[in-house]
TORTI-853940 format. One record per atom (N, C-alpha, C): x, y, z. Coordinates in pm, whole numbers, plus 50000, padded with zeros to 5 digits. Layout:
BEGIN
XYZ/...
END
This chain:
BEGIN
930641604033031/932031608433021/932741607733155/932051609533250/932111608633397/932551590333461/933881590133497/933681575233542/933761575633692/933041565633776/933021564433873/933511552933974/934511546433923/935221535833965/936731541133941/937621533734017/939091537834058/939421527733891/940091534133842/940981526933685/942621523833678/942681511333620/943891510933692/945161521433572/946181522733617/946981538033564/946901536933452/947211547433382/947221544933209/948851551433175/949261547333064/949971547332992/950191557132865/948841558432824/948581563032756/948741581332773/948521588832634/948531602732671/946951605432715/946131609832857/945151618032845/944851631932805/943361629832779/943081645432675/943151655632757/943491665432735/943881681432768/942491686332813/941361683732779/939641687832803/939931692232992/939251676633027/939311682933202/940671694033223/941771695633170/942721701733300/942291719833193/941291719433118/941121732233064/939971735533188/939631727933227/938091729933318/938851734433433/939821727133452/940651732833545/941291745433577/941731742933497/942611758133423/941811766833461/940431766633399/939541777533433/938981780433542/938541772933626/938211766733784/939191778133810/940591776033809/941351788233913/941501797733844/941151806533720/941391813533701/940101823233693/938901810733697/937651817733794/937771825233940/937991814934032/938461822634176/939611833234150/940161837534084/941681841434080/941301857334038/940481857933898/939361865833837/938571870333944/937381865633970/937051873634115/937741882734214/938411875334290/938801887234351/939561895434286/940331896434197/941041907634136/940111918634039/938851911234085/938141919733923/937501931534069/937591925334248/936951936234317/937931947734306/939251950734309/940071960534315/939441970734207/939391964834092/939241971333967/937861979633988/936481969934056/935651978934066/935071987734204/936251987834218/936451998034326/936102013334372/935822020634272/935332031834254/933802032534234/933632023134109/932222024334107/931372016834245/931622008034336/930922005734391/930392015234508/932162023334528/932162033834594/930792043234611/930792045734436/929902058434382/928682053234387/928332040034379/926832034334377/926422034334491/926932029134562/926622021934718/926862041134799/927772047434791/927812057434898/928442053635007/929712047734995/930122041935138/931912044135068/932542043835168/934102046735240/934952036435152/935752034135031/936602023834986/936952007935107/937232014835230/937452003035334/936181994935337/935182002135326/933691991835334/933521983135202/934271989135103/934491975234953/935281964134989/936371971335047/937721962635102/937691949135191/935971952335248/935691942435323/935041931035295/934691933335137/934451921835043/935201914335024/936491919534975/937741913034939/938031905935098/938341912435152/938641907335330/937871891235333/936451894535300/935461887535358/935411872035278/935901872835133/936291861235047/937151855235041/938741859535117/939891853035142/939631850035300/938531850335383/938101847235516/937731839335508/937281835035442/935711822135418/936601812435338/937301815235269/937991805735186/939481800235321/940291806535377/940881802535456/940461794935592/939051796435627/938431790635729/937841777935710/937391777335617/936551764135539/937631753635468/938601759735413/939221752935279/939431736935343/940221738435456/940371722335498/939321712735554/938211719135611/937261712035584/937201706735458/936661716035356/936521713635195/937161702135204/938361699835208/939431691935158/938591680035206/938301678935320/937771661835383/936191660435298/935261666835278/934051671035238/933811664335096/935311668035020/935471663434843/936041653034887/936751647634969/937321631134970/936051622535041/935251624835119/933821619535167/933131617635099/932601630634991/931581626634900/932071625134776/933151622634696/933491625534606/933931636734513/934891640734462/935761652634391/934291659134348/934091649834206/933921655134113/932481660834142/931221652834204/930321660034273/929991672234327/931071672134421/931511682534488/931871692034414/932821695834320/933591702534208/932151711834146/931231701334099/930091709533983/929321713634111/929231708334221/927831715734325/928491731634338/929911733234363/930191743634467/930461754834332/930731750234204/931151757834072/929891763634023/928581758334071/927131760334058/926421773634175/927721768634288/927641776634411/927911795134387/929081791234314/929831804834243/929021812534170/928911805534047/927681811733952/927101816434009/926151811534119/925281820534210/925301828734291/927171833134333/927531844734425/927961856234278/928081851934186/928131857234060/926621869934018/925751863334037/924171868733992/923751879134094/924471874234256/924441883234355/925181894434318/926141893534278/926911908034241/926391912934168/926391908934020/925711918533948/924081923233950/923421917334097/922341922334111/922521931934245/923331934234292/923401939434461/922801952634425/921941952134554/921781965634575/922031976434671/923231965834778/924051974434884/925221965834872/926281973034917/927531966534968/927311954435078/926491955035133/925971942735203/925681931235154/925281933035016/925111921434914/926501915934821/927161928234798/928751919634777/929091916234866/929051919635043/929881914135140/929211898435086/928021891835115/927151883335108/927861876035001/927871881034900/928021871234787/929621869234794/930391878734834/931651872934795/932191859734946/931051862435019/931091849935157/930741834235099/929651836534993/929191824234930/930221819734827/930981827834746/931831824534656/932951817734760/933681825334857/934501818634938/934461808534984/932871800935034/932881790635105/933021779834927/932331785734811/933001775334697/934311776334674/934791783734669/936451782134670/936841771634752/936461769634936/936721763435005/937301754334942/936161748134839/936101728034808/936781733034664/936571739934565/937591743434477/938751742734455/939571749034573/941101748634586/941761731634623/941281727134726/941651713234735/941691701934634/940211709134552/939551696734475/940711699334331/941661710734317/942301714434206/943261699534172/943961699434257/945371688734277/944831677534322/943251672334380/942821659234350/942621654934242/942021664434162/941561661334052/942351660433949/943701667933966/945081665933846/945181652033911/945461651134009/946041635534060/945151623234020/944081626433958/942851615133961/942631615333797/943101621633696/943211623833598/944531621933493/945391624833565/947081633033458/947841620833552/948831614633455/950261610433522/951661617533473/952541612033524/953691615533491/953881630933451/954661634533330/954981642633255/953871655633278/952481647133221/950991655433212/950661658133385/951091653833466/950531657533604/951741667333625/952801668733602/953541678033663/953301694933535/953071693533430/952951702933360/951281708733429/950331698533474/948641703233518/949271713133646/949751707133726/949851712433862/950711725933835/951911727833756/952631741633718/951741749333640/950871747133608/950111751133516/949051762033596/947991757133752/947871763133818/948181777433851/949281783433840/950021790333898/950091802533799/950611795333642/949791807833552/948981810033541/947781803133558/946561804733568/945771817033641/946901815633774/946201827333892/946531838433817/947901839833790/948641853033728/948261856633619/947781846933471/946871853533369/945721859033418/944611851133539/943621859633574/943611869233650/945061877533728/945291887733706/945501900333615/945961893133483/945841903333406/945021900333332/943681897633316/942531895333267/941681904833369/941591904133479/940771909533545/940881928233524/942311929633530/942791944033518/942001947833336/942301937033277/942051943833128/940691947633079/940071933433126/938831928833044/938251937033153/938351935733298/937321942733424/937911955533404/938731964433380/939251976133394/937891982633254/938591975833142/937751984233012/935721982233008/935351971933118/934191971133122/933421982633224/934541985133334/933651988133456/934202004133403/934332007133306/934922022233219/933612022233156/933522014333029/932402014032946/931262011332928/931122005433032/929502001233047/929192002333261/930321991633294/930091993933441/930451984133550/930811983933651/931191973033752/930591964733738/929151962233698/927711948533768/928821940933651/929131945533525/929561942733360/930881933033383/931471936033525/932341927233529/932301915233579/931171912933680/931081900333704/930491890533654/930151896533519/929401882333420/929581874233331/931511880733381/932311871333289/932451864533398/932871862533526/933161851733645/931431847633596/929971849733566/929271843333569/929821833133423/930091840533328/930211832533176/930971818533203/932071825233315/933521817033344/932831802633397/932241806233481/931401796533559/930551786633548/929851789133406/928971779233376/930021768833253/930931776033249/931721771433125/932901761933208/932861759033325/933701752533385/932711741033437/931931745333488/930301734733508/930671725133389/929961728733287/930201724533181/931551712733122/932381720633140/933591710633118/933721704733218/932951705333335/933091692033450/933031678333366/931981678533292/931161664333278/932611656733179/933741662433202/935201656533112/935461651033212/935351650933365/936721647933463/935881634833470/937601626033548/937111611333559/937311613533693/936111608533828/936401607633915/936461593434032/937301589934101/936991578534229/935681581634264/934721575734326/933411577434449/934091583234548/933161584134658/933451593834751/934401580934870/934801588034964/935211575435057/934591581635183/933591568035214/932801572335357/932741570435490/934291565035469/935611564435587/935821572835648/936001585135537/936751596335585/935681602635681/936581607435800/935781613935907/936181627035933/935491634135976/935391652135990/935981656036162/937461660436172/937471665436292/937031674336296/935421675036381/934701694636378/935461696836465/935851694936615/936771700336662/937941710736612/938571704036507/939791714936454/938841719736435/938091716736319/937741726836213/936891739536299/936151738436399/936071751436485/937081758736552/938081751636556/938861757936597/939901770136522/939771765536403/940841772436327/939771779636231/938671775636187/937501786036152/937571793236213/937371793636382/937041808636429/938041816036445/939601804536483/940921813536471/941041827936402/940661816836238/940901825436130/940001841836152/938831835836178/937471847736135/937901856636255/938621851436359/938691862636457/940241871936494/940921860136378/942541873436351/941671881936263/940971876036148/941141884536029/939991896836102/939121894536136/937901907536132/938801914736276/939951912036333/940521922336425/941401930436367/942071924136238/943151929736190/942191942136071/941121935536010/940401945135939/939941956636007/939321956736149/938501968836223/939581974036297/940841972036346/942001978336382/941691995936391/941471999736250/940752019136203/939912017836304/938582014436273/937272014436296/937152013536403/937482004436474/937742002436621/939002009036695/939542010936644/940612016036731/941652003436739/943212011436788/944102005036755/944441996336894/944132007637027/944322003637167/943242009037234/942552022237214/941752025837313/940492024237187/939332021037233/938102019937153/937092033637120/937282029036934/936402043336933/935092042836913/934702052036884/932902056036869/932462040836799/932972045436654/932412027736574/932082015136659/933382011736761/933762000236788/932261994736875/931841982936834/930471975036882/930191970837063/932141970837107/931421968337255/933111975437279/933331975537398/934441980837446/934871970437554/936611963437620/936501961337788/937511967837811/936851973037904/937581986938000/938391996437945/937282001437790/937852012737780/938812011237640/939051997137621/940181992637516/939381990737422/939751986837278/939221983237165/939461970337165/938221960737104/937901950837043/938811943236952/939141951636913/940281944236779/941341940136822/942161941736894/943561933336916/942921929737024/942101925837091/941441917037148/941341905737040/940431905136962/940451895836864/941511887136793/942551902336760/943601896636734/944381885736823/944131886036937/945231876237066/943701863637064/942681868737020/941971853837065/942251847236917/942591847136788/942661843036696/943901835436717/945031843536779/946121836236778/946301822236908/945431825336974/945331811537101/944751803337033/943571805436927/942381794036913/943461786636797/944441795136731/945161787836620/946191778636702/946851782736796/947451771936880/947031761636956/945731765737004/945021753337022/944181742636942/944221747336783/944701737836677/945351727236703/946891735536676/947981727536653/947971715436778/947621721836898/947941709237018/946881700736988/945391701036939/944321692336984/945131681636842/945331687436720/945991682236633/946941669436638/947741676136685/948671668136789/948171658336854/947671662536934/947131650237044/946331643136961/945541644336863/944421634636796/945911624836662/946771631036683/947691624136591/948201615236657/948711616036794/949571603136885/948441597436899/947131597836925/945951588936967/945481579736834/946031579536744/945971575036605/945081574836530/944071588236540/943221591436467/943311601236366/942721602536260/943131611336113/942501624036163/943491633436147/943241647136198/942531656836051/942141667336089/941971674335978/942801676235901/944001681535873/945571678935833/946101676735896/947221667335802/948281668035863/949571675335929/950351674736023/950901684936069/952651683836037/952501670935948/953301665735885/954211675535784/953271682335690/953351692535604/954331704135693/953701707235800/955241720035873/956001709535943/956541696035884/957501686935983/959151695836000/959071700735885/960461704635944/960771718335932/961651723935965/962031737635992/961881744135804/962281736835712/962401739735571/960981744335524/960171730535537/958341731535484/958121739135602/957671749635688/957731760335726/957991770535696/959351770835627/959791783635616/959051788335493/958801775935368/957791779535258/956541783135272/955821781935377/954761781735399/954641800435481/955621804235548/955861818835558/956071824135437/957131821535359/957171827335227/956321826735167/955321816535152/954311822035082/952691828135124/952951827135288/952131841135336/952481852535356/953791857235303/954241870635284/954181872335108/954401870435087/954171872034882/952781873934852/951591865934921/950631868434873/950091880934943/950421882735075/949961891235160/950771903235105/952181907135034/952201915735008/951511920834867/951271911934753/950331913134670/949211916934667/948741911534792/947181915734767/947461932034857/948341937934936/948291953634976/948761956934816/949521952734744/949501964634638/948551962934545/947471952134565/946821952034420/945531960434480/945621962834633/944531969834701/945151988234725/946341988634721/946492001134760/946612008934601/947072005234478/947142013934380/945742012734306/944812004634306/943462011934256/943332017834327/942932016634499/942602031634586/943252048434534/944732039534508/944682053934506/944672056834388/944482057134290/944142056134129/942972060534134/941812054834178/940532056634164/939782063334265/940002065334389/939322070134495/940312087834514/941842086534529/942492099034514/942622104934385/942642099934281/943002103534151/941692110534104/940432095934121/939512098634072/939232092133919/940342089433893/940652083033791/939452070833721/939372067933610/938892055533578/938942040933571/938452027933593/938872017733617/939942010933491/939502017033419/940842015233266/942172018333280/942112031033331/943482038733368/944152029433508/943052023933603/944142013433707/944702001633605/943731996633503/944231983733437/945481990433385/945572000133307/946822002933219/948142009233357/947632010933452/948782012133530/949491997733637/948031989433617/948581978933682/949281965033589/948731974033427/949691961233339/950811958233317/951821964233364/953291961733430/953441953033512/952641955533588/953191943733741/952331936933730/950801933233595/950361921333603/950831908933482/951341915633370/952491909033270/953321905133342/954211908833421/955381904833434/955291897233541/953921896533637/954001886433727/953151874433598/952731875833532/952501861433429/953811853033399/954181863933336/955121854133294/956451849833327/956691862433460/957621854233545/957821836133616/955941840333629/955601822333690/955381813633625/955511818133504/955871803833360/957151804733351/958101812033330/959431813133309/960421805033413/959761808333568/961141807233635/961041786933657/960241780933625/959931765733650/961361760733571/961701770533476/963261766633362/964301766833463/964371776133577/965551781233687/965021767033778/964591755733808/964181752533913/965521738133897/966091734333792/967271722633783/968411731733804/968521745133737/969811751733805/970151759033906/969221759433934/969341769534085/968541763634213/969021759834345/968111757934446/967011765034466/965841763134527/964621774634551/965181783834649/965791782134732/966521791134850/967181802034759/967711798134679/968781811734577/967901812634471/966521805834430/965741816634346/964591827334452/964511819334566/963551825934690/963951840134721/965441838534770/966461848734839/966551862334716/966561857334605/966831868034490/965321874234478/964411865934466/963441872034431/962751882834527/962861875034704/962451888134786/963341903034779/964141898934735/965201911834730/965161919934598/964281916034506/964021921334373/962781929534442/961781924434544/960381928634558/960721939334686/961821934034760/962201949834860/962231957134805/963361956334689/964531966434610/962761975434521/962241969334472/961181975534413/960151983134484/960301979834601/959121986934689/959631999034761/960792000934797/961612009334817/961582017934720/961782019834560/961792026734502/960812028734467/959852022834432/958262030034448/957862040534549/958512042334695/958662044434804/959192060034754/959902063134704/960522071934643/960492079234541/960172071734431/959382076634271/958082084834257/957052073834326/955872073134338/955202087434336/954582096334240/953992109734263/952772104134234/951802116234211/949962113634173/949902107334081/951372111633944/950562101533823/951652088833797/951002077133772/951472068233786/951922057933701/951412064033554/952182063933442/953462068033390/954542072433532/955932079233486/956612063133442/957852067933416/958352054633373/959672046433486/959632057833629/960262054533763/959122043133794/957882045233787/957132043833866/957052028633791/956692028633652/956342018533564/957872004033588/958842011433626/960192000933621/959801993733767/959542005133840/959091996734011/958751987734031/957401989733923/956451979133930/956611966333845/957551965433762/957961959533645/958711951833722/959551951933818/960921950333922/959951942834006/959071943534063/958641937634142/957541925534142/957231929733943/956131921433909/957121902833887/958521908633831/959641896633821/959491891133950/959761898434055/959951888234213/959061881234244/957461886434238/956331882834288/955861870334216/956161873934072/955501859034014/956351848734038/957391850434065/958841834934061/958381831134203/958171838834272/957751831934450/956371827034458/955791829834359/954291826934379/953721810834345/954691810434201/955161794934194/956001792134253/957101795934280/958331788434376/957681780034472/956901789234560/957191784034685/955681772834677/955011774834553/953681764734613/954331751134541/955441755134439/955731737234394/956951731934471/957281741434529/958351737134685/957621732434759/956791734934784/955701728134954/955111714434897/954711714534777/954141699834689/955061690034720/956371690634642/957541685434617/957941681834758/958221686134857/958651683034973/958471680835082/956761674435055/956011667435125/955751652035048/955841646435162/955751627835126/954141630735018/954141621734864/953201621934773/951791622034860/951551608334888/950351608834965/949671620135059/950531634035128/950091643135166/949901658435083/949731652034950/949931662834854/948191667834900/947381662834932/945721668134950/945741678935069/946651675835172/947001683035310/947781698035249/949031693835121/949141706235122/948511717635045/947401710134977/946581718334870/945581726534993/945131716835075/944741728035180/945521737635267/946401733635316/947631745235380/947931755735258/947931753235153/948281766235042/947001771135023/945421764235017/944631774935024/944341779235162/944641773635308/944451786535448/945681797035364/946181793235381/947631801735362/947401813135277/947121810235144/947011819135034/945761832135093/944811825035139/943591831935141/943831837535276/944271834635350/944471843835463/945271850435491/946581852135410/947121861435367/946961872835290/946191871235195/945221876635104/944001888135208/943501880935294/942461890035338/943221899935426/944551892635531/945001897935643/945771906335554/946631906135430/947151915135321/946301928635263/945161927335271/944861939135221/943611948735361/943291938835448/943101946535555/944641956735625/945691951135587/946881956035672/947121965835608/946811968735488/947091979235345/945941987135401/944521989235407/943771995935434/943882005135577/944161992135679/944432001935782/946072006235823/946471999135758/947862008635779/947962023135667/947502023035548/947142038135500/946532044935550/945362042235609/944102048035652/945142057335795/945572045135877/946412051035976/946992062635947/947692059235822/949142071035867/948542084635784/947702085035696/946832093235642/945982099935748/945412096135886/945012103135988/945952108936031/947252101836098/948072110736128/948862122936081/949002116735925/949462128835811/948522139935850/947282137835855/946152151135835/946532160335985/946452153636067/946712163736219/947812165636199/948862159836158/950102168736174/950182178736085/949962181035947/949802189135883/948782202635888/947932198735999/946912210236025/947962221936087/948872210936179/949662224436272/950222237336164/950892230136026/951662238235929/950832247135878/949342245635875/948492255335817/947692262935920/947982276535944/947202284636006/946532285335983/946152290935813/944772293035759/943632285135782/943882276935856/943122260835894/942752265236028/941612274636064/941652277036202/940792265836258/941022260936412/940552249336486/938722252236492/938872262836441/937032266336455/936502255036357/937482260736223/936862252336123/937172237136115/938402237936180/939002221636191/937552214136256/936772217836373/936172210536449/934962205436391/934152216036223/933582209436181/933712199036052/935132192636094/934782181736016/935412173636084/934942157836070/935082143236186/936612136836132/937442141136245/939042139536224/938832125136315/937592122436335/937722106636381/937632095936288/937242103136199/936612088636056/937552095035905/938702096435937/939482103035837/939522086235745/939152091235567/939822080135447/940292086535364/940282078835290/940652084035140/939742087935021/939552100235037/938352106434920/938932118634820/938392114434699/938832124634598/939452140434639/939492146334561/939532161634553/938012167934584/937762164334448/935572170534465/935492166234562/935582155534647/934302148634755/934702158634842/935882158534847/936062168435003/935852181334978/935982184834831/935562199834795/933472200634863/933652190434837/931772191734858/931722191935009/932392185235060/931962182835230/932322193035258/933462203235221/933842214935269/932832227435234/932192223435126/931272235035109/929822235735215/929902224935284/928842225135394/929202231335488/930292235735518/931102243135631/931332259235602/931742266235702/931832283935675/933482285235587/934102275335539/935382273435499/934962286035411/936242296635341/936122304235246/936882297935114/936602304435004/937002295234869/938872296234926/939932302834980/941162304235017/941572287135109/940602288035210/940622275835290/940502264035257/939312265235150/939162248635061/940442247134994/940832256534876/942042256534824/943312247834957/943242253635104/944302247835161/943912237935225/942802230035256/942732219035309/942822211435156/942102210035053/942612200434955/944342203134917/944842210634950/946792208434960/947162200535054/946152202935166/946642192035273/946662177535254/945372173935220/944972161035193/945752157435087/946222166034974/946902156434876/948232154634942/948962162035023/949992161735052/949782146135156/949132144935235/949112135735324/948672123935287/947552122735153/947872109335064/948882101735028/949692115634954/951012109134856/952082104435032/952162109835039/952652105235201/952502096235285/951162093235264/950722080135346/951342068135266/950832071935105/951232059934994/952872054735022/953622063535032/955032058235055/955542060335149/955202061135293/955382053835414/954932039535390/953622037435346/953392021335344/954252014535267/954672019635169/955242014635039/956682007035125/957382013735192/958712019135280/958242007735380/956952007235450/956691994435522/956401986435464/955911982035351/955831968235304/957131960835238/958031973135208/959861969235176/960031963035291/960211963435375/960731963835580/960011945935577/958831941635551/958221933135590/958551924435438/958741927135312/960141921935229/960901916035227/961711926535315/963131920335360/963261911035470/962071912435512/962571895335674/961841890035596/961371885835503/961041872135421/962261867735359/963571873335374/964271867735311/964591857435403/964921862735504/965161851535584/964531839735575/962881837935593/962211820935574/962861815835402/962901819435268/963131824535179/964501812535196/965531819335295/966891809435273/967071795335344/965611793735366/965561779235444/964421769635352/964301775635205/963241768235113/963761752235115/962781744835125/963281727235127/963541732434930/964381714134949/964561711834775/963711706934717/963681711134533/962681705934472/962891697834396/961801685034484/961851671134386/960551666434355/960451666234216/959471664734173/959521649534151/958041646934097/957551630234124/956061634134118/954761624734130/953681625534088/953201621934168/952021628634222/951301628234321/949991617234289/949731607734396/949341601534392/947271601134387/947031588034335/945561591034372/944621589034435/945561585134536/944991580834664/944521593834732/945201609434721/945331616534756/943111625634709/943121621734611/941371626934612/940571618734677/941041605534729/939871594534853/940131595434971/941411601835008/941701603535166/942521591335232/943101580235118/942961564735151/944741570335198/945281559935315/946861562835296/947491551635238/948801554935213/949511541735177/949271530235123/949041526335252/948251508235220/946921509935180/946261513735236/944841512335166/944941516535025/945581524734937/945581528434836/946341512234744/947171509134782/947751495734759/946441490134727/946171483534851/944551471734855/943811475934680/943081489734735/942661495934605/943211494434518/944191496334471/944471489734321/944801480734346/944821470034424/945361456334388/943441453434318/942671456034399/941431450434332/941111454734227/941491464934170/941511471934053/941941462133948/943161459133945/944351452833878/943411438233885/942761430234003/942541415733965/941251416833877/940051430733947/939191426633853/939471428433695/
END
């Protein structure tokens, strides 16, 4: 079923089979990580460790996937798509068996590192493989198609992972990403693929360069708490002079990413094929999409990370009760990103961009405001409803804006720039959610000690105001009963803590509006969308002319 020679175009309608394999392919990766939010509590309760130490799973799979992905991209044009496609989908399955066998959080960090590096070749290999399969009509419906895909396996993950990791248990959720997995294996043996091209050459140069970029913004922006923000704390692994590690990291991530772009550069005037092209940010427009859509995902993934926390870790709540509170804003981001592709002949992307960040301020702001412990009100439910409209129209907007308005032949360059992009927004998105709550939730707690006398500093001192998170009611009722606290005192430190939760929740809420609203700005500089069909030269790595040659021999034999 598998062909392995270049065919010359068809005319004809192809079968729907491969782009279901597809379909599923991203709504496998897509499923994963959304199914970690959901089991968020229980891993909590199994493992014995701090919500931020789950968080670092999620962190750790949009790390690996943003560091690798453009490699990937050269890796599937070297050895071939479709090869590649069933090795790394085989890869998954097997970070799949790790989860539901772990027996520390060390083993989800692990497995969700192995799933990431298959995503790597996954994400690229998505839009080679529409391009190497689908024309016309059928290639532009495969590639929009993508996009619901992510957003149904958002609300799949909330439903199907919410009512499992309730009824039976977290391991219960990852064996549908295993089911998912072999069932995409499977429908591999539909795709038609080119051979590999063994032309294509590997700049390791970038690719160390912007690997470690990545691994060393993201694990500074994650330990920020842990380490300290400026001066280094107890946690932090080494100290210089006294400072913390982490925005250390943070400034070496951001040099090694600029010294990307120049070696890039320079290997581009020397007329050698770079890891991407740099073509893709040529102009001030394909830029500004490429911000817009590392702010949309990055603000997505803080709310799909901050309302199970606090659902399940403050509430205490069950993983069912996050699905039914997060099925507002995961419906309506579905089917916003099927819907708005109808707005894309009447309206520029700049005036569907501009409206939509201002639907996702306007919503976060009032969440900011609404927002109490229970989160089933119907202020709370419109918020999220309001914001689930903005999030899904930008989520497709801006990835079939960046397609569209890049020359065809670099459509493979931007399938990798949308997975660094996506995925490192994604990790740096919900590390920024963790430690920016975590933050202002420490500070909430000391300032609020001053308001309570009954809180004398005797008792304050036995408990560690250095490692302040987010823990239930009971948990802290229990840690407090290890202390001389009297039943009056527990009563007022759990007032404190709830007070300085709900507080922390909408200060962030109030900062992620703020970081909203200057997306409008990239937002009113979206290039236009012109669609056309991406070529298939784009899964061999071949440019222009060589793709010519290639089918001319096609066509004589």
């Amino acid at each position: 079923m598998t062909t392995t020679s270049p065919a010359a175009p068809r005319t004809d309608r192809a079968s729907w089979v491969p782009m279901i394999g597809l379909f599923l392919a991203q709504i496998l990766m897509s499923y994963n990580v959304s199914a970690l939010p959901v089991s968020l509590g229980g891993m909590v309760d199994d493992f014995g460790v701090p919500p931020t130490d789950v968080s670092t799973a999620i962190v750790t799979y949009g790390l690996v996937v943003a560091a690798l992905v453009m490699v990937g991209a050269k890796i599937g044009q070297r050895v071939g798509w479709v090869i590649m496609f069933r090795i790394v989908v085989a890869m998954f399955a097997g970070s799949a068996v790790m989860m539901i066998a772990a027996p520390s959080v060390s083993w989800v960090i692990a497995a969700q590192a192995v799933a990431g590096a298959s995503a790597a070749i996954i994400v690229p290999s998505l839009v080679a493989l529409i391009a190497e399969n689908y024309r016309g009509s059928q290639q532009e419906t495969a590639i929009g198609s993508l996009g619901s895909a992510r957003a149904l396996a958002g609300v799949s993950a909330f439903l199907i992972g919410g009512t499992l990791a309730t009824l039976v248990g977290w391991r219960q959720v990852f064996i549908v990403v295993l089911v998912l997995a072999v069932t995409v294996f499977v429908l591999s043996f539909w795709l038609r693929g080119a051979p590999g091209n063994r032309h294509i050459k590997i700049d390791v140069v970038a690719a160390v360069l912007i690997g470690l970029g990545i691994v060393s913004l993201t694990l500074g922006v994650n330990n920020l708490n842990n380490w300290g923000i400026v001066a280094a704390r107890p946690d932090a692994p080494f100290d210089v002079l006294g400072l913390s590690p982490a925005p250390l990291l943070i400034l070496i991530g951001l040099v090694l990413a600029q010294l990307f772009f120049l070696w890039t550069r320079r290997r581009t005037k020397a007329g050698k094929v770079p890891l991407v092209s740099l073509s893709v940010f040529g102009s001030s427009r394909e830029r500004a999409a490429v911000y817009a859509m590392f702010v949309v995902v990055g603000l997505e993934a803080a709310l799909n990370f901050s309302i199970p926390l606090y659902i399940q870790i403050v509430q205490g709540r069950t993983p069912f009760d996050t699905s039914l509170a997060m099925l507002p804003f995961n419906l309506t981001v579905f089917f916003a990103a099927m819907v708005v592709v109808r707005f894309y002949r009447r309206f520029a992307p700049r005036t569907i961009g501009m409206f939509s960040f201002s639907l996702t301020t306007i919503a976060l702001i009032w969440l900011a405001f609404v927002v109490t412990n229970n989160w089933e009100t119907l202020p709370t439910i419109l918020g999220l409803f309001v914001f689930g409209v903005g999030q899904g129209a930008l989520v497709t907007l801006v990835f079939n804006v960046l397609v569209t308005a890049s020359p065809k032949e670099l459509a493979g360059d931007v399938g990798s720039v949308r997975g660094t992009t996506q995925n490192l927004a994604s990790a740096v998105g919900t590390s920024v959610a963790g430690a920016l709550l975590v933050g202002i939730l420490s500070l909430n707690v000391v300032s609020s000690l001053v308001d309570h006398p009954e809180l004398p500093p005797a008792l304050v001192s036995q408990v560690d105001l250095d490692r302040v998170n987010f823990v239930s009611n009971d948990r802290l009722r229990e840690v407090l009963d290890e202390t001389d606290a009297t039943p009056a005192q527990v009563d007022a430190a759990v007032a404190v803590n709830e007070e300085a939760r709900l507080s922390a929740l909408k200060l962030g809420l109030l900062i992620l509006s703020g970081v909203s609203a200057l997306a409008i700005l990239p937002a009113s500089r979206l290039p236009k969308f012109r669609p056309g069909e991406v070529p298939e030269s784009v899964a061999t790595g071949e440019g222009p002319l060589e793709a010519e040659r290639t089918q001319a021999k096609g066509d004589a034999a």
